[in-house]
C-alpha positions in Angstrom: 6.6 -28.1 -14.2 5.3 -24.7 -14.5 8.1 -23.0 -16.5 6.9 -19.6 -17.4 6.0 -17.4 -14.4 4.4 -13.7 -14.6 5.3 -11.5 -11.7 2.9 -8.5 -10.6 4.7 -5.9 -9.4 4.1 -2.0 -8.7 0.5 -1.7 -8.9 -1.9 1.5 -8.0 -1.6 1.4 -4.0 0.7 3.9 -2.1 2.8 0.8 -1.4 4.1 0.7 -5.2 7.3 1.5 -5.3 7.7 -1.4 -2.6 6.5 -3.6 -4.7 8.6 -2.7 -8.3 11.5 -3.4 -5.9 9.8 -6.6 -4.8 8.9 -7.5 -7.8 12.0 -7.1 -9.7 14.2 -9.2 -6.6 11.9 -11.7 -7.4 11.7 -11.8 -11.1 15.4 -11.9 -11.0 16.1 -15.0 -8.5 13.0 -17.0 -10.6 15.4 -16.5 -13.6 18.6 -17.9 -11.5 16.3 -20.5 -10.8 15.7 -21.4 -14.5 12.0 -19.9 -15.0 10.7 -18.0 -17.9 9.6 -15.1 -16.5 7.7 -11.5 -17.5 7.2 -9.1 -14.9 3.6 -7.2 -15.6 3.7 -4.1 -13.8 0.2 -4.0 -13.0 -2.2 -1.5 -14.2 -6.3 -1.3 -14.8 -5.7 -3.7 -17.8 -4.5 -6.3 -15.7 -6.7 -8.8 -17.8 -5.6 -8.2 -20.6 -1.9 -8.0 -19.7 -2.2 -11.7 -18.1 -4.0 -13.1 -21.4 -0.9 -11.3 -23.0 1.6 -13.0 -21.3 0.0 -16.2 -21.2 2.1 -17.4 -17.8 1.9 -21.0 -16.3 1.5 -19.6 -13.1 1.5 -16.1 -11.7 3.5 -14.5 -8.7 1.8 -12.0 -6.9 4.8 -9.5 -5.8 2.1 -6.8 -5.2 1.1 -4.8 -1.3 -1.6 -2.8 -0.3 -4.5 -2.0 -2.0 -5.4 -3.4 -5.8 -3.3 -6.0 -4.7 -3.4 -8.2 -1.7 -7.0 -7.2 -0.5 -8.7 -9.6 -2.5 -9.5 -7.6 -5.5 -6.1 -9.3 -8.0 -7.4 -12.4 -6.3 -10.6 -12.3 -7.8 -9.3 -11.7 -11.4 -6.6 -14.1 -11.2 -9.5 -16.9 -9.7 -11.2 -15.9 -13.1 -8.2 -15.8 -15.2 -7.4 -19.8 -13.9 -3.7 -20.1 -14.0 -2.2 -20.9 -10.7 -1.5 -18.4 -8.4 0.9 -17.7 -5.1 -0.1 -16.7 -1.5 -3.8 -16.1 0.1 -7.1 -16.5 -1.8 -9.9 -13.9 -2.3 -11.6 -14.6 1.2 -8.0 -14.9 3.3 -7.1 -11.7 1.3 -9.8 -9.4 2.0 -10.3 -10.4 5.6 -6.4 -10.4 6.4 -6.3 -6.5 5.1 -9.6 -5.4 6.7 -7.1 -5.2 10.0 -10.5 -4.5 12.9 -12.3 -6.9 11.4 -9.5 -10.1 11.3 -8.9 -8.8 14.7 -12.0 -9.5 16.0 -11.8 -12.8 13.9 -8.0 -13.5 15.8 -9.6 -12.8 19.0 -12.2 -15.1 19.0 -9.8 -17.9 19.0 -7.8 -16.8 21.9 -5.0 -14.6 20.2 -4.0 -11.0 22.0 -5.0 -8.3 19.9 -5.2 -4.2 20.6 -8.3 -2.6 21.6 -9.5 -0.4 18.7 -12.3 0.8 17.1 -13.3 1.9 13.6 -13.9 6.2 13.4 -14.1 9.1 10.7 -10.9 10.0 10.0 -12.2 13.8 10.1 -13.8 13.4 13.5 -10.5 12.1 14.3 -8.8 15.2 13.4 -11.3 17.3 16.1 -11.5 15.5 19.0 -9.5 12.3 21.1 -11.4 9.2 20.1 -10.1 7.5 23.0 -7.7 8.2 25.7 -4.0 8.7 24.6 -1.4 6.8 24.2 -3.6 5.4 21.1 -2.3 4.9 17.3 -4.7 6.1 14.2 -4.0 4.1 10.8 -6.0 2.9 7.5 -7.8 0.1 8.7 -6.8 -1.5 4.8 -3.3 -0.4 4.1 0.4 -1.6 5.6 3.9 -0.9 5.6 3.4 1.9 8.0 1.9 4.0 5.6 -0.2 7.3 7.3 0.8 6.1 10.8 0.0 8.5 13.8 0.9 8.1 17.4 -0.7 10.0 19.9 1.6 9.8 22.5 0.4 9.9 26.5 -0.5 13.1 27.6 -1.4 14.7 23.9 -3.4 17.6 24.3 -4.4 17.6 21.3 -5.6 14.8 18.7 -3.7 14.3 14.8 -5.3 17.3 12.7 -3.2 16.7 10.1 -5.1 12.8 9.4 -7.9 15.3 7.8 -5.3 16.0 5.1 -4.4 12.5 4.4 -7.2 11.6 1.7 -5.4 7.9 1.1 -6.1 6.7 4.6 -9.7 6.4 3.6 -13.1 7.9 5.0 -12.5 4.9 8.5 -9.9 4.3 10.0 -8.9 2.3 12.6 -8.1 3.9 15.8 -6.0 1.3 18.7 -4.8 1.7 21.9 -0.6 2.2 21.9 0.8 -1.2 22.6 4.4 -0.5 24.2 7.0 -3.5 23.7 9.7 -5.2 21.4 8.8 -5.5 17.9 8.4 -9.0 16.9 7.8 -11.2 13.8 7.4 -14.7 12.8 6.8 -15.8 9.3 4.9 -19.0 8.1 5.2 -21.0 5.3 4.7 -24.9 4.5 2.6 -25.3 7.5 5.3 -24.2 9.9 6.4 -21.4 11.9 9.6 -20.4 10.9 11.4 -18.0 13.2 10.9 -15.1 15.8 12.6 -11.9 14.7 13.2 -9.1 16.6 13.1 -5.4 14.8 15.1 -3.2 16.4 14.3 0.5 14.6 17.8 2.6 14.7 15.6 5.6 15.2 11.8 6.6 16.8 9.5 3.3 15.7 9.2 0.9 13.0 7.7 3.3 10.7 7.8 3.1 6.6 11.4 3.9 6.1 12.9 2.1 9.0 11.2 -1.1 7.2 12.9 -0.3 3.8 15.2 2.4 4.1 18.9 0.8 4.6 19.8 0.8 7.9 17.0 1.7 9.0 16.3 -1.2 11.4 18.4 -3.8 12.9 16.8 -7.1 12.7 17.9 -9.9 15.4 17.5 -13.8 14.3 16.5 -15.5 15.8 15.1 -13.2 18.5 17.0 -12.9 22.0 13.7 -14.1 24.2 12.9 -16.3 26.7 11.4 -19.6 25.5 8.3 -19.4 26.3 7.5 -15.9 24.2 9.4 -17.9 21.0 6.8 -20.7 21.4 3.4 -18.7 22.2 4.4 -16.0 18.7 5.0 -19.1 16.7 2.0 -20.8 17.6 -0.3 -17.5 17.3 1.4 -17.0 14.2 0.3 -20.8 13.0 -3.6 -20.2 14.3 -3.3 -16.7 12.4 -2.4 -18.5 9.0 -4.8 -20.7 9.7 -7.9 -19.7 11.3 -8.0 -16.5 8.3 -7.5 -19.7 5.9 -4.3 -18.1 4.3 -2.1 -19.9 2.0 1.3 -20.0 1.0 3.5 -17.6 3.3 2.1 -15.1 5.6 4.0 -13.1 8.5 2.9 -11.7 11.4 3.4 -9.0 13.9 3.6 -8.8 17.6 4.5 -6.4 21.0 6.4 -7.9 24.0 5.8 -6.2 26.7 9.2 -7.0 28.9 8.8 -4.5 31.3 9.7 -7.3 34.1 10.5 -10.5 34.2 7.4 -12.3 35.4 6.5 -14.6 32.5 3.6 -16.1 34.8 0.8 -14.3 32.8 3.1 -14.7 29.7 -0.3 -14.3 27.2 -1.1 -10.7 28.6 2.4 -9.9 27.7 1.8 -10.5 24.1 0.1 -8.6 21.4 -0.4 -9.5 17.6 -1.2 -6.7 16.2 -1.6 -8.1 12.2 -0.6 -10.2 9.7 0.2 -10.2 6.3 -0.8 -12.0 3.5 1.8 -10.6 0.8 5.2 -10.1 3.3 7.7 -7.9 1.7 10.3 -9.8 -0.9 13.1 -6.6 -0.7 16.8 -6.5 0.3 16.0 -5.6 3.8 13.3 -8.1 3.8 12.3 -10.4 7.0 10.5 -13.4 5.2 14.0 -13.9 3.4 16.0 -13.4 6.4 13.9 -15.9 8.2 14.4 -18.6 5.6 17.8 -18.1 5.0 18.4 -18.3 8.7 17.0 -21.7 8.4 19.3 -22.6 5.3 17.0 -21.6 2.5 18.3 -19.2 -0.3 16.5 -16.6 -1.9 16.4 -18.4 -4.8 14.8 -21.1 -3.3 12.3 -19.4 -1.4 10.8 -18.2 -4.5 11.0 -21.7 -6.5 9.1 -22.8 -3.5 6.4 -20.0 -3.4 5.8 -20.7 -7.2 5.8 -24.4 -7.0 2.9 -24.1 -4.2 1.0 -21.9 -6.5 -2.5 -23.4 -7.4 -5.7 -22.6 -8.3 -8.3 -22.1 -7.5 -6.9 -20.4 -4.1 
């Protein structure tokens, strides 16, 4: 059994403080659970702070860039200890959102219309009709999110100031609805949650900041939308050859009651290969809904660790 576990935490993305707080729930339910652990918060040396620690396996509690877009993947594929969640290729495609989209698509799965653009030319002119939404085409948690709402006049100058979002971004059509989420793990869908921001949208501080979402599980929807999000979410998992647990993210549109063309009235609009392991976390809600612990949800991440991923 491998005893001695290394969580990453922190990193260099704009998601880092996410993930010390990750990171450190983590570390500290492994430990419960009887594991040796060091938590590496993760810098350029992360080579030589692995080889340093010298772990069994390694838990990858980072988000965003440096961290679950392939690149740790690589160096922890090179480093040859076994490692948790998606591989190099599952990584990288997963957090290039316009291109997994057109991956998802191909296999039958609702996804926005969007379209890669300059994030300056963005700031001078509509690059398509509003309502649309502009966001890094290679970051999450809601990080440098704009919505141009219907009837803008004017397109987001301020997305010229934000240097993080990157020179592309990805630019998508506004998809109204219900938030929902299903995560995956073992092979199986687990549960529909429905996110119910207290305020505006489900932006970066109504996913961490307490209260600042209600979350509803499992979700209060007919059937048939339960089935079709855990079955896209399943395809998702496995059609971008993740491993370990993923989650993803859809719109229901519920503006009437007509479930007759029930797949129009669904829209995945990503996934994630690295879900969120915080307090107000919805992979942890999920499997505790389902009679899993926190505790054990991370025992069971580690022990599905392998390499090469």
């Amino acid at each position: 059994m491998n005893r001695h576990v290394a969580v990453l935490k922190g990193g260099m993305s704009p998601e880092r403080d996410v993930s010390l707080v990750s990171g450190e729930a983590v570390a500290k339910a492994l430990r419960e659970e009887g594991f040796d652990v060091s938590e590496i918060d993760v810098g350029h040396n992360l080579w030589e702070q692995l080889h340093d620690a010298d772990p069994d396996v390694v838990f990858n509690a980072l988000h965003g860039e440096w961290g679950e877009d392939g690149r740790v993947q690589g160096i922890l594929d090179l480093f040859g200890a076994p490692y948790t969640h998606s591989g190099v290729m599952a990584s990288a495609l997963a957090m290039d959102k316009h291109r997994a989209k057109a991956v998802l698509r191909d296999v039958g799965i609702c996804v926005p219309k969007g379209t890669l653009a300059e994030r300056m030319s963005v700031a001078k002119a509509h690059p398509m009709d509003p309502p649309y939404v502009v966001k890094p085409n290679a970051q999450g948690s809601s990080v440098g999110v704009y919505i141009v709402k219907d009837g803008a006049n004017t397109p987001p100058k301020d997305v010229s100031d934000n240097d993080a979002m990157g020179d592309l971004v990805l630019v998508e059509e506004f998809i109204p609805g219900r938030e929902l989420t299903v995560s995956v793990m073992d092979g199986k869908a687990l549960a529909v949650t429905e996110i119910i921001p207290t305020k505006g949208w489900y932006d970066f501080e109504a996913k961490y900041a307490d209260g600042g979402s209600r979350h509803v599980v499992p979700a209060e929807i007919p059937q048939e939308v339960e089935e079709l999000c855990k079955t896209w979410a399943l395809l998702a998992h496995e059609t971008l050859g993740c491993r370990g647990v993923t989650r993803s993210d859809f719109r229901f549109n519920d503006i009437n009651d007509d479930l007759s063309d029930i797949v129009n009235k669904i829209v995945m609009l990503e996934l994630n290969t690295q879900p969120g392991m915080t307090p107000t976390s919805l992979v942890p809600e999920q499997a505790e809904f389902l009679g899993m612990t926190f505790g054990q949800l991370c025992r069971w991440i580690v022990e599905d660790a392998s390499w090469p991923r």
